[in-house]
N, C-alpha and C positions, 0 to 999 in steps of 0.2 A: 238249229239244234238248241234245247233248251238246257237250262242246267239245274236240277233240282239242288237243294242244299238240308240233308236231313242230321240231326244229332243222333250218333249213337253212341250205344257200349263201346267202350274197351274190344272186348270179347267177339262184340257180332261186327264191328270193323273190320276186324282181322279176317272172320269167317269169310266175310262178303269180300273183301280184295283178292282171297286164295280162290274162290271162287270163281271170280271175275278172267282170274287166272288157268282157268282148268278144272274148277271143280274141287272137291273132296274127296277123293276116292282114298283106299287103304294104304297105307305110307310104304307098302310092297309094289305097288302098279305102276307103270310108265306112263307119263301125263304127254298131250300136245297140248303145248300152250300158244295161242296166237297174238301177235302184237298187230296194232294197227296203226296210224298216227293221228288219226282220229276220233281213236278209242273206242269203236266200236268193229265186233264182226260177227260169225256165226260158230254153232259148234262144230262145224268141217268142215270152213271158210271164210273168206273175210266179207262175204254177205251177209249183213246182220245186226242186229241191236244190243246182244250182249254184251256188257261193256267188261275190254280187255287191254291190256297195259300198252299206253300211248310209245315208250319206250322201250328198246331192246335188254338196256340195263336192268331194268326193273323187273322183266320176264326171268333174266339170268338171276335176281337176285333169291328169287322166289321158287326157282327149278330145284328137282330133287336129281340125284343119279340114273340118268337112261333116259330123261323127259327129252324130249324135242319141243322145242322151242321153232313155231311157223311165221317169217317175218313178212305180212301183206305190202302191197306196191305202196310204196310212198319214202319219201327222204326221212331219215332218221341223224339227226346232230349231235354225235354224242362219240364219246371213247367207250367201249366197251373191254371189260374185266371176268376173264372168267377164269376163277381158283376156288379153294374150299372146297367140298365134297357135293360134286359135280359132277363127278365118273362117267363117259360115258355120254353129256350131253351132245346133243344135238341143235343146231342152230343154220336155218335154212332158207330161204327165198321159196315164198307159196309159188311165184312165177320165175323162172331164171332172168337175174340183174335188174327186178323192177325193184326190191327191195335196194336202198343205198344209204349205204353207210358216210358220213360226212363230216368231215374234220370240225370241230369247234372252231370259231374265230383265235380263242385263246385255250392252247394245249396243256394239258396238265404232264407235270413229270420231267424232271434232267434233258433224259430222251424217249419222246412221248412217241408211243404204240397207238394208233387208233384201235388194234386189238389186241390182245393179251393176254395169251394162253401161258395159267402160271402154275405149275404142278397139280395139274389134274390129267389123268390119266383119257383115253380115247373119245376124245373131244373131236366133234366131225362140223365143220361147216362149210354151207355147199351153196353154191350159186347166187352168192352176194355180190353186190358192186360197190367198191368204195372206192373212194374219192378224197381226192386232196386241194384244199382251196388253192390258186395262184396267183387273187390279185389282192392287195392290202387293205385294209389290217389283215394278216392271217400271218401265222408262224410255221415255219420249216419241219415238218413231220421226220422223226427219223422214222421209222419201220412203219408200214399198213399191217402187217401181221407178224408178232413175236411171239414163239414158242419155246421155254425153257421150262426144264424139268419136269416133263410132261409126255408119256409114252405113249406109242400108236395113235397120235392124232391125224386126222385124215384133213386136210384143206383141197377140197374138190371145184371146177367150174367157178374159181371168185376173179372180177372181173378188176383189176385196179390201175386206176387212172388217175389222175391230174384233174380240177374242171378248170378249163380257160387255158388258154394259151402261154403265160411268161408261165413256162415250166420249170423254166430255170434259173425266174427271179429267186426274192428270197424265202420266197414260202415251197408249195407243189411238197415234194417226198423224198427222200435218199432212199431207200432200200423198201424194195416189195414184201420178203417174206423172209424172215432170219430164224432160223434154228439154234440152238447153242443151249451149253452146259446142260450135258446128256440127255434131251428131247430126245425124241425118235419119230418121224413121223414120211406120210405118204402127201407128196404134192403131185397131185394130177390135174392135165387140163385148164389150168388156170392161165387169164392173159395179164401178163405186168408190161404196162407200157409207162414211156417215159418218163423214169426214174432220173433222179439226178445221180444216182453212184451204185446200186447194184440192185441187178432185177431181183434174185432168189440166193441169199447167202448162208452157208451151212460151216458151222466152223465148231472145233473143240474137242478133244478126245470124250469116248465116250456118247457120242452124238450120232444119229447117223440119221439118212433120208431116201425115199426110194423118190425119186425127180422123174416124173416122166409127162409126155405128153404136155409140154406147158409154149404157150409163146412167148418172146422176150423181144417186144420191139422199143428201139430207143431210135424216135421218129420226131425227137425236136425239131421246133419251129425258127430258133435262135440256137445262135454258138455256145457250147457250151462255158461254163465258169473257170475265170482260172484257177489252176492249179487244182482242179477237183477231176478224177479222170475215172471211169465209168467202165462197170465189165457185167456182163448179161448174168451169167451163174459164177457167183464167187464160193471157193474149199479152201479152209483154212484151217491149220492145228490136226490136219488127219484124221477125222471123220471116217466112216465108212459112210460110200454112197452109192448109190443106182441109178446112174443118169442118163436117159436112152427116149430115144423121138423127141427131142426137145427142138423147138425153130429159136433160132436166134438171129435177130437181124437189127440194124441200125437203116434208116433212110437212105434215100434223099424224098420227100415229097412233093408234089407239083408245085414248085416255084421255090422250097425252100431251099435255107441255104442252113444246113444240119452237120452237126459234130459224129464224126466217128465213134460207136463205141473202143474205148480202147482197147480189151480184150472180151473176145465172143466169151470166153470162161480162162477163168484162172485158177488151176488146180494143186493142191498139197493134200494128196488124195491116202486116206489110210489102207487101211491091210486091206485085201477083197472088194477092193473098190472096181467097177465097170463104167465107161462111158462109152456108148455105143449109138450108134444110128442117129445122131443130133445132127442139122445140119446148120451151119455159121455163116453168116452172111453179109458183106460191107465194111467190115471190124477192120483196125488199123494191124492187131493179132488176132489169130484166130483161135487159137486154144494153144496156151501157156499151162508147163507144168513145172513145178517150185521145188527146190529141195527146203526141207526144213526136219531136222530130226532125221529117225535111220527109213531106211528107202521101203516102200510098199512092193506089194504083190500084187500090182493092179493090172487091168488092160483097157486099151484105149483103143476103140476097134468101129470100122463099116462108118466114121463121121463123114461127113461132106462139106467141104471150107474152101468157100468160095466168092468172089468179086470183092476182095479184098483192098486194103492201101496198098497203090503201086510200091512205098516205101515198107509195107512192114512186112509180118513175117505170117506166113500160113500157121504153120505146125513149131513152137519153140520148145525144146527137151530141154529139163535142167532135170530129168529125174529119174530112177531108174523107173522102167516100167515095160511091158510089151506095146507096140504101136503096130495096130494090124490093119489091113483093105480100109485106110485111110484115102479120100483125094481129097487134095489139095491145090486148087491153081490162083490165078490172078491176082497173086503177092508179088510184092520186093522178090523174096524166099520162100521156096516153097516149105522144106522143112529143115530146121537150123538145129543141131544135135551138140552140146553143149553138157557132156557127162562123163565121168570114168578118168577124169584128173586125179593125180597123186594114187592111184589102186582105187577108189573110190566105186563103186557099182555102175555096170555100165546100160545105157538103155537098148532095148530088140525090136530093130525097125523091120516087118517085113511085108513083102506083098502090098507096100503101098503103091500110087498112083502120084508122083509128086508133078507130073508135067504140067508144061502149060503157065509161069512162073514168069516176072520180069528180068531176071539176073541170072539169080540160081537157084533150081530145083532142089537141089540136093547138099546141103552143106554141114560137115562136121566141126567141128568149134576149131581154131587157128589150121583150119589145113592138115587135125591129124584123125586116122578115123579111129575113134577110139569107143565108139559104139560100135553096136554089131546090124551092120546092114545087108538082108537077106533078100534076092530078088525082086527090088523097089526098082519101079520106072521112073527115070526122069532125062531129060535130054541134056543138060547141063549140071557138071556135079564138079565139087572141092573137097578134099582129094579127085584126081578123074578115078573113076571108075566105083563111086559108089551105089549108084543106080543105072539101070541099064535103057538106053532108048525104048520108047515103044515100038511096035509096028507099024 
């Protein structure tokens, strides 16, 4: 490839880069703009000699409201920012996960986002793959994808990873995908694998997310860090959420010797919140709910939490809520009910499936039942008689 070097205008620079870009059309029209990493592709692909921005940043800088932005197969190094009056974009993999996004050696920021959704409203990106360096030099990524202050943004099919094995050295990721200070947004689909402290975290009044459809494996190859302990879907500060078909699993892989995640999800779930049909997998807890502030009107209904720590706990209550056609087996406990102290609101367990347990099936906090347990199966209970044998 050759590289010409021409002097110009001011003026016909600029023309020629927007160009390069997408064209000129009327500053009313929605643009595709394609990036390549070789600078070159076509006008409805990445076949081609029209030259177009080698960087994803550079596309974004240059996009108007409702442009899509098409990122062609090749690695791309860089953090990406996207705010200002954006509204709307789009930012896509021409092929799904051959486009990747790739952490810089050296991260910019307190705590650096490889991307960053900053108050701009229905921002959609779909079927990227990023990636977190793990061997040295490279530094500790906190978030792959942060979104604040930013409504109905959609993150569809983005595929994120780790590259290389010390996952858990000091570089790799903490957190997949965070939400907070009143975002609002749809995560479907997407795979977050091993993270060092939380696959998809949603936290903050005022925030909310509809979760669905997403994998959450923590399938390290090494032990994990001390004193750092790892939960698949983190709720935090009462959020409203929608969380349903989601896989949550922790290892073991062929030969490794891998940490437990320590909760499949940890919830302090706001008003109208649902978690339904997820199913938990290997975790030391399997779905933990937190009191913080006055109690929701949530339900936690149809999960599946199973092959768990002999030592921990399936189902932990600390909150009020309904818990419905729950099963739960292969814990310590299957469900530990821990609410309605001092007059405090008490949780409504019913129709679940608690059998199948090391210890105890069925356990209300010191031996008294002070939630209200309805019809639940389990063959061992504290108090006796809070769930009933099955057939």
């Amino acid at each position: 490839m050759r590289t010409f070097r021409i002097a110009l205008s001011p003026l016909l620079g600029v023309a020629l880069g927007l160009t390069a870009l997408g064209g000129l059309p009327a500053a009313a029209s929605q643009r595709t703009l394609y990036v390549d990493d070789d600078g070159h592709a076509g006008r409805i692909g990445c076949d081609g000699t029209k030259p177009v921005a080698r960087r994803v940043q550079r596309a974004i800088r240059f996009a108007r409201p409702g442009d899509t932005i098409m990122v062609c197969p090749g690695t791309y190094t860089e953090q990406l920012t996207i705010t200002g009056d954006r509204e709307g974009l789009t930012v896509r993999a021409v092929d799904p996960w051959t486009a990747i996004i790739r952490t810089p050696r050296d991260l910019k920021g307190p705590s650096p986002s490889l991307i960053t959704i900053d108050s701009v409203d229905r921002v959609r990106l779909r079927s990227l793959r990023l990636e977190a360096h793990t061997v040295e030099p490279c530094d500790r990524l906190s978030h792959a994808v942060r979104v604040r202050h930013s409504r109905e943004t959609e993150l569809r099919s983005l595929r994120i990873a780790p590259r290389g094995l010390a996952t858990l050295g000091p570089c790799g990721y903490n957190t997949g995908i965070v939400v907070h200070r009143g975002a609002s947004a749809s995560l479907r689909h997407n795979r977050v694998q091993d993270f060092a402290l939380t696959g998809i975290w949603v936290y903050g009044g005022g925030t909310s997310a509809d979760v669905f459809h997403n994998s959450i494996r923590y399938f390290h190859a090494t032990e994990t860090i001390d004193g750092e302990y790892a939960t698949g879907i983190q709720v935090d500060y009462r959020p409203r959420v929608d969380i349903r078909d989601n896989v949550i699993r922790s290892g073991p892989g062929p030969g490794w010797t891998t940490p437990l995640l320590l909760d499949g999800m940890g919830l302090t779930l706001g008003d109208g919140s649902v978690v339904a049909g997820n199913r938990v997998q290997r975790t030391f807890y399997g779905i933990v709910t937190d009191v913080d502030g006055p109690p929701p009107r949530a339900v936690i209904r149809d999960n599946l939490i199973t092959e768990g720590s002999p030592d921990g706990v399936g189902l932990w209550i600390q909150e009020r809520a309904t818990y419905i056609r729950n099963r739960v087996s292969g814990y310590a406990v299957g469900a530990y009910a821990d609410t309605g102290h001092d007059g405090a609101p008490v949780a409504t367990l019913r129709d679940n499936d608690f059998r199948g347990n090391d210890i105890l099936d069925c356990n209300d906090a010191n031996g008294e039942a002070l939630s209200i347990w309805i019809d639940n199966l389990g063959d061992t209970s504290d108090p006796p008689g809070l769930c009933s044998p099955g057939p």
